[in-house]
VOGU-3710 file (C-alpha; in Angstrom, 3 decimals, decimal comma):
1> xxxxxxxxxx> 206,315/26,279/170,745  205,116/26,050/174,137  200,957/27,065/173,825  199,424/28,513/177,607  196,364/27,716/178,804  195,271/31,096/179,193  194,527/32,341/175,273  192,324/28,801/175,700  190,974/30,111/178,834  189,960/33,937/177,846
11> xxxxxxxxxx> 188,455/32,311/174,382  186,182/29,635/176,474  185,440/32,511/178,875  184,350/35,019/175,950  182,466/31,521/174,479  180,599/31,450/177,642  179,835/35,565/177,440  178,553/35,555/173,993  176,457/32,145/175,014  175,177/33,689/177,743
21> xxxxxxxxxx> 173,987/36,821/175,607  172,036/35,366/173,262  170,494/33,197/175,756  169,444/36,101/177,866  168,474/37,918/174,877  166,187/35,123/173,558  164,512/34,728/176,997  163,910/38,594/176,607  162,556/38,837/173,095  158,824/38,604/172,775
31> xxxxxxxxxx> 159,611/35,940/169,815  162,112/33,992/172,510  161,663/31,668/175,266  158,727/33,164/176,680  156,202/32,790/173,223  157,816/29,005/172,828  155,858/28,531/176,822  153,156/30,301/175,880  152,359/28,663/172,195  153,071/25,744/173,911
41> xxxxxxxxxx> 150,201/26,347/177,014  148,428/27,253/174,226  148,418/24,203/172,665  148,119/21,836/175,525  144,939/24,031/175,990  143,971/23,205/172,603  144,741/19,690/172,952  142,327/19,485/175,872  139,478/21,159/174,137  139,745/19,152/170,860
51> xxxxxxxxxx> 139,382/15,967/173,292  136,402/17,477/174,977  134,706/18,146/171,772  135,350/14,504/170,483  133,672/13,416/173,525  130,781/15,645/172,728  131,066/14,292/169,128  130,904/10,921/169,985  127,532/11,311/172,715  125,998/13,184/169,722
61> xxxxxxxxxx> 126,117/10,323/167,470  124,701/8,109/170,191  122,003/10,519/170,842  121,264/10,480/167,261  121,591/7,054/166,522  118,955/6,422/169,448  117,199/9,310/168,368  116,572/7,700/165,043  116,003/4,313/165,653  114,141/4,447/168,933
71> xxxxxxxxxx> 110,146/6,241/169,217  110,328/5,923/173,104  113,743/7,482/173,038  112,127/10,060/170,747  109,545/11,140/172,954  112,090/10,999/175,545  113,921/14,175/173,937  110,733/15,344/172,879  109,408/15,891/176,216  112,604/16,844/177,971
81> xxxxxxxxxx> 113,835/19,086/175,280  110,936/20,713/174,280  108,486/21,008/176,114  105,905/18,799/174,794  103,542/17,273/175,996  100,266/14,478/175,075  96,831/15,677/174,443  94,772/14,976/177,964  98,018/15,782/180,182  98,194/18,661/182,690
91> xxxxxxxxxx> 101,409/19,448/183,508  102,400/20,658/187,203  105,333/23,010/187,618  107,103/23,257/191,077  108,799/26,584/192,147  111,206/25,425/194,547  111,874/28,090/197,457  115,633/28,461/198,443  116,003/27,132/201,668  117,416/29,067/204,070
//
């Protein structure tokens, strides 16, 4: 029984067709390829924005933890923050013209 090579051959080929297929039609469908990039953009995004907000978190807590222990400090955020000022103090504000 002498086998050819070319049954092997056509069945790689039509291996290669159907292959190709459902590649092309998961690149195509909206639950393919393309929502795997975006999901994953999506959550690099995330990523990014959860490290941000730790970093927030974390200057909070300082703030705080100044905020609690410190009266200067206090009056610090006091004054910035709101607005406040001592009894006897004038306070000057400066309308700055754009320069031109």
């Amino acid at each position: 029984m002498d086998r050819s090579p070319a049954p092997r051959r056509r069945a790689l080929i039509a291996y290669a067709v159907v292959l190709a297929a459902l590649f092309g039609a998961s690149a195509l469908s909206p639950r393919g390829l393309r929502d795997a990039r975006v999901k994953e953009r999506e959550a690099t995004r995330l990523a990014d924005e959860n490290l941000a907000l730790g970093q927030r978190v974390s200057r909070l807590r300082r703030e705080v933890k100044a905020l609690s222990g410190d009266p200067a400090a206090l009056e610090r955020a006091a004054r910035e923050e709101l607005g406040y000022v001592k009894p006897g103090e004038l306070v000057y504000k400066v309308d700055e013209a754009p320069l031109r």
